[in-house]
Structures are given as C-alpha cells and as structure tokens.
C-alpha positions as CSV (number, residue, x, y, z in Angstrom):
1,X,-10.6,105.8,44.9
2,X,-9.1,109.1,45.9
3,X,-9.1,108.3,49.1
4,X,-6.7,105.7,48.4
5,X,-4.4,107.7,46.2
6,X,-4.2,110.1,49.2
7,X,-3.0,107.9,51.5
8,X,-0.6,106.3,49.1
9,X,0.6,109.4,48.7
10,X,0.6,110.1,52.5
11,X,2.8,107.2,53.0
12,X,5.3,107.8,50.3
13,X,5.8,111.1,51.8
14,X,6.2,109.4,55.1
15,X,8.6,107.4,54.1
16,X,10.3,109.8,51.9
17,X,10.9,112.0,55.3
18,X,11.8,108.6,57.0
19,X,14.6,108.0,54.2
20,X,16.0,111.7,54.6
21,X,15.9,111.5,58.5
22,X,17.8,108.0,58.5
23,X,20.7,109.4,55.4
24,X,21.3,112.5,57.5
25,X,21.9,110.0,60.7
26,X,24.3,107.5,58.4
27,X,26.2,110.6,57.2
28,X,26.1,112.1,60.5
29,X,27.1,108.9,62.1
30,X,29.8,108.5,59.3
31,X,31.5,111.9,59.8
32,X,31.4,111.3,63.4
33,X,33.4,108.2,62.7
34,X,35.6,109.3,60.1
35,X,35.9,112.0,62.9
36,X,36.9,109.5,65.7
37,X,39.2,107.5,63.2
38,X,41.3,110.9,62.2
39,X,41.3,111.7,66.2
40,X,42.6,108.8,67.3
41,X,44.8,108.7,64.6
42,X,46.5,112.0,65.8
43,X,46.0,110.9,69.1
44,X,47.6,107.4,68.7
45,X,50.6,108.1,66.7
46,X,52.5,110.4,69.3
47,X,51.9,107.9,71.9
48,X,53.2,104.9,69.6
49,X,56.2,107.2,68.8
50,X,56.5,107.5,72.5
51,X,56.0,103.7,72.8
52,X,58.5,103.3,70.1
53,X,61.3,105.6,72.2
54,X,60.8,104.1,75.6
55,X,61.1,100.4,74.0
56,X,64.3,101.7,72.5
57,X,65.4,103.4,76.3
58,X,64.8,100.5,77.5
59,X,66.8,98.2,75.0
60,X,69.6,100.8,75.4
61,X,69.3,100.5,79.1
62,X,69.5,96.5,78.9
63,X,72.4,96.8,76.6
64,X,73.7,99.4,79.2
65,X,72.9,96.8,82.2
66,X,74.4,94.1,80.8
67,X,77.8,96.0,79.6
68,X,77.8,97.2,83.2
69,X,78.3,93.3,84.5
70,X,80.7,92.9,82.2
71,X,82.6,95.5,83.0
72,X,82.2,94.9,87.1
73,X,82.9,91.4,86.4
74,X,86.4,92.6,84.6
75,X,86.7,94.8,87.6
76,X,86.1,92.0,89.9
77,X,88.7,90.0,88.1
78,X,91.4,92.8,88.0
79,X,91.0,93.3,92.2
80,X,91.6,89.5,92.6
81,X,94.5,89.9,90.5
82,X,96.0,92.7,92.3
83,X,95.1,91.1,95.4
84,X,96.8,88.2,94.4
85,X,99.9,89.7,93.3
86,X,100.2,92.4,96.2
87,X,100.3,89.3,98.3
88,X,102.7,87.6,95.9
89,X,104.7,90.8,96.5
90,X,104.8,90.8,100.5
91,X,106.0,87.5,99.8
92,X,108.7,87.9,97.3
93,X,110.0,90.9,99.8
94,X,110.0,89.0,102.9
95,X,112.1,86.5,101.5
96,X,114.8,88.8,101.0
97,X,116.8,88.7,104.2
98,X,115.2,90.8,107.2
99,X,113.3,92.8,105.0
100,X,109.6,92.7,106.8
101,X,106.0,94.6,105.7
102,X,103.9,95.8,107.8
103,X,100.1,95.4,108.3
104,X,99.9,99.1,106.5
105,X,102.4,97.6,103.8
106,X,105.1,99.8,105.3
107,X,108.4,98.0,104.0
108,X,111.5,98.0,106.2
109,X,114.4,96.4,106.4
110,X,116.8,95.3,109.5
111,X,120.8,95.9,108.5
112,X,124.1,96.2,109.6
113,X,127.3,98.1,109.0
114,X,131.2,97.7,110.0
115,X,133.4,100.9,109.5
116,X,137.3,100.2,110.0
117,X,138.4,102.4,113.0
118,X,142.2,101.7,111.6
119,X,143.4,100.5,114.8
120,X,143.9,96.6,115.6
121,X,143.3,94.2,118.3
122,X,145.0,91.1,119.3
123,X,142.0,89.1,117.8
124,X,142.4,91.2,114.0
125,X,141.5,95.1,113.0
126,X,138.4,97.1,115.3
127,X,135.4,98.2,113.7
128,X,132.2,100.2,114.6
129,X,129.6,97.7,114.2
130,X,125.7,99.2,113.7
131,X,122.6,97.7,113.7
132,X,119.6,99.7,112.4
133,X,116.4,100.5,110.7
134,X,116.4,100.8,106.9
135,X,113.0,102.3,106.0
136,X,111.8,105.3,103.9
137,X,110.9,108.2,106.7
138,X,107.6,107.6,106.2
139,X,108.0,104.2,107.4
140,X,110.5,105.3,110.4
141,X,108.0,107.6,111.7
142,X,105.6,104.3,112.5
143,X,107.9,102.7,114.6
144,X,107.9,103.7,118.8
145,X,111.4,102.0,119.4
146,X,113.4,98.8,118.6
147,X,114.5,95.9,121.6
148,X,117.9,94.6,120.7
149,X,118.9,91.3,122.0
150,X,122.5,90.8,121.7
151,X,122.4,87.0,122.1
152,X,126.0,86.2,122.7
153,X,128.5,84.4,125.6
154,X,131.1,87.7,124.9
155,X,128.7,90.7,125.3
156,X,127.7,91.3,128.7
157,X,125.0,94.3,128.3
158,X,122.5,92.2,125.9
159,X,119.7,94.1,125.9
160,X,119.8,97.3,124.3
161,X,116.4,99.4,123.4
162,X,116.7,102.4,120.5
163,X,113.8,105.0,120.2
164,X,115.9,107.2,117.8
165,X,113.9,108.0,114.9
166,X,116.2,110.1,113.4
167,X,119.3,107.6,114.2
168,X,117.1,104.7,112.7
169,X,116.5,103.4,116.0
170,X,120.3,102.5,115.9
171,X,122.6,100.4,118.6
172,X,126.5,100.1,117.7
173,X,129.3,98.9,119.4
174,X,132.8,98.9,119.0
175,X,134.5,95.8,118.3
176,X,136.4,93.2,116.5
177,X,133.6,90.4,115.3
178,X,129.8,90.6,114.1
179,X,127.5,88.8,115.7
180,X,125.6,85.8,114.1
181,X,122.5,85.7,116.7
182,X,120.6,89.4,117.3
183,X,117.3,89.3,117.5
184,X,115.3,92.8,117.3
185,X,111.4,93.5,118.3
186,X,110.0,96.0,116.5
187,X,107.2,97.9,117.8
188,X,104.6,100.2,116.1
189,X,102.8,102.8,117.0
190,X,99.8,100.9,115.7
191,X,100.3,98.4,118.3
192,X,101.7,96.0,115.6
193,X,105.3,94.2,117.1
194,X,107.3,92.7,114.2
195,X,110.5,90.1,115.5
196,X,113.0,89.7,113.4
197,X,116.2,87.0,114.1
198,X,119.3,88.9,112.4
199,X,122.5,87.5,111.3
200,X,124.9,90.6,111.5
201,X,127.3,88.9,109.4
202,X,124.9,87.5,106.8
203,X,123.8,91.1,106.7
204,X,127.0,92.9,105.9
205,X,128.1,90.6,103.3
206,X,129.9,87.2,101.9
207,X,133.6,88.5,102.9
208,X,132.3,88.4,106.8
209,X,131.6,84.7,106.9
210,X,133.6,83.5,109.7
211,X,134.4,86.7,111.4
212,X,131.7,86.2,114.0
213,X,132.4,86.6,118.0
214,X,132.9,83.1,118.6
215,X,132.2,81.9,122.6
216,X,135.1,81.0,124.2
217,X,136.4,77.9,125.5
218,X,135.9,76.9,128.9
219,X,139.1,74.5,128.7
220,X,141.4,74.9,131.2
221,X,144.2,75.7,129.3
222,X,142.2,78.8,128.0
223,X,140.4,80.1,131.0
224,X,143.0,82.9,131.9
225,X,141.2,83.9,127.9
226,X,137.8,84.4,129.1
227,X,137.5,87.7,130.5
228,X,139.7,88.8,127.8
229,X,137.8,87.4,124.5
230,X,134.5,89.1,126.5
231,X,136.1,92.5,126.5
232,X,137.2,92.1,122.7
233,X,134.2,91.2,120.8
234,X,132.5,94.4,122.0
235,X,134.6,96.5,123.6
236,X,132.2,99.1,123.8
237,X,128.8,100.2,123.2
238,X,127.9,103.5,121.2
C-alpha cells in the first residue's frame, strides 16, 4: 500500500514539474509573440507611412503627367496657330503691291519715285524717275545686287544691274514718263532669287495713270518721231 502512495505521489510530482515546464514555455512563447507583434508593429508602421507617401508621389506625379499633356497639347495648339497665322501674314503682305518675304521672313518692298527737275520737254515736265529697294537695313544687307529690266520700245540700255547697298540697290533715269513693265531679280546672299514684275506707275500713285512711256507709232506719218520719242522717255540714266 505504501508502495502505491509513493508512486502516486511520484507521478503527481512528475507531472507537477511537467505543468511548470509547459507554463514557462506558453508564457515564454507568449512574450516572444507579444514581442514579435510590438516589433513588427514598429517595424511596419514606418514602412506603411512610407507606402502611404510614395502612393501619394505617385498620384501627384500622375496628376503632374497628365497636366503636362494638357499643357503640351495647348502648346501644340498655340504653334499651329501661330503657324497658321504667320503664313496668313506672308500672305496678306504679298498681296500688297511688290512687297515680297523672304525664305528668312525678311520683308522688302520694290518702289518708285519721280522728283520734278522744273524743266519741261516737248512731251510735258522732266522728272528723276527711281527704282529701288525698300527694306529695313537688316533686310538690305541680304541682298548681293538687283537685275533691272527696263522692258520698253523707248529705252535703249534695258538692262541695268544695282549692287548698292547703301543706295538701296537703286537705278534712275531722267525722263518724262514712268514705265508700266520693269521687271527686277533679286538675289540673296543665301542663294534665294526673288522676281518681281513692277508697274512704276502703279507704284508712284493714282495721279500717274496714263503718264507711262507709250511706244511709238511706226506709221509713216510719224516715223521722222521715233528716234525722238526714244530719246524723251529716258533721256538719261543716273
């Protein structure tokens, strides 16, 4: 019998020692969770704050993205337009008369002048009649030299060639009538060559409509005429 008692007892100390081993390894597995759980809780909430800042980065970079196109897409829109009116422009000022633009939207402009000399010919009062560039100097500077052609029955020396830069690559003559048929080649010193057909009378104004070198009959009864109407419409060059 106390045999029996002594291993009863044996066992209940047994599995007292068993029940104190296994609480110590639930508490000690417990603080080592509770210990894991606060870790990754200090762990994890910097990195989803971090997660947090580059999802917002990146909305703000979307947002930034897709303001971007717009604003390209404006730009886009506002180059077109100026495109379209620049070549709305080189049209509106090549419609005035003999005003040309050049390939580096250089604008010039072909004109004539008539100043009185205050004495008269048989066919009405002499002038000095001049054909020449009208440009800013910027403009002058691009241009090597003008060809003149003088395209008219009375004038003998047709051709006439200016390189005078500072003269605006001017020709005059000396004379009684304008001329209604000129036609001038410009050439740049890009390589460029801009022709222009040039009413001299259209040029200087309304009040010289009719006053042009007219060619002269070849009637008979006006032959003896000739030689003198080719002497009076430009009597001589300047």
């Amino acid at each position: 019998m106390s045999n029996d008692v002594e291993d009863l007892q044996h066992t209940l100390h047994q599995l007292q020692s068993g029940s104190r081993v296994s609480v110590s390894l639930i508490i000690l597995g417990a603080l080592a969770l509770i210990g894991s759980v606060i870790y990754a809780a200090t762990r994890l909430e910097p990195l989803e704050r971090q997660i947090a800042e580059k999802q917002q980065q990146l909305t703000q970079l979307e947002h930034n993205i897709a303001q971007q196109s717009a604003i390209d897409a404006q730009l886009q829109q506002s180059i077109a337009s100026a495109e379209q009116q620049l070549a709305q422009l080189r049209t509106n000022i090549e419609q005035l008369y003999a005003v040309r633009v050049t390939d580096e939207n250089q604008v010039f402009e072909l004109k004539a002048t008539a100043k009185a000399t205050g004495r008269n010919t048989h066919l009405g009062p002499e002038y000095d009649f001049n054909v020449f560039i009208n440009a800013p100097a910027a403009a002058l500077q691009k241009i090597r030299q003008v060809d003149y052609q003088f395209a008219h029955q009375t004038i003998r020396q047709q051709h006439k060639i200016a390189t005078g830069q500072q003269q605006q690559f001017s020709v005059g003559y000396r004379g009684w009538g304008c001329l209604t048929q000129v036609s001038a080649t410009v050439l740049h010193l890009s390589g460029e060559q801009t022709v222009l057909d040039f009413n001299m009378c259209k040029s200087l104004g309304p009040q010289w409509v009719g006053s042009d070198c007219r060619p002269p009959s070849t009637d008979t009864q006006t032959v003896s005429k000739l030689d003198m109407a080719r002497e009076d419409c430009a009597i001589e060059w300047r």
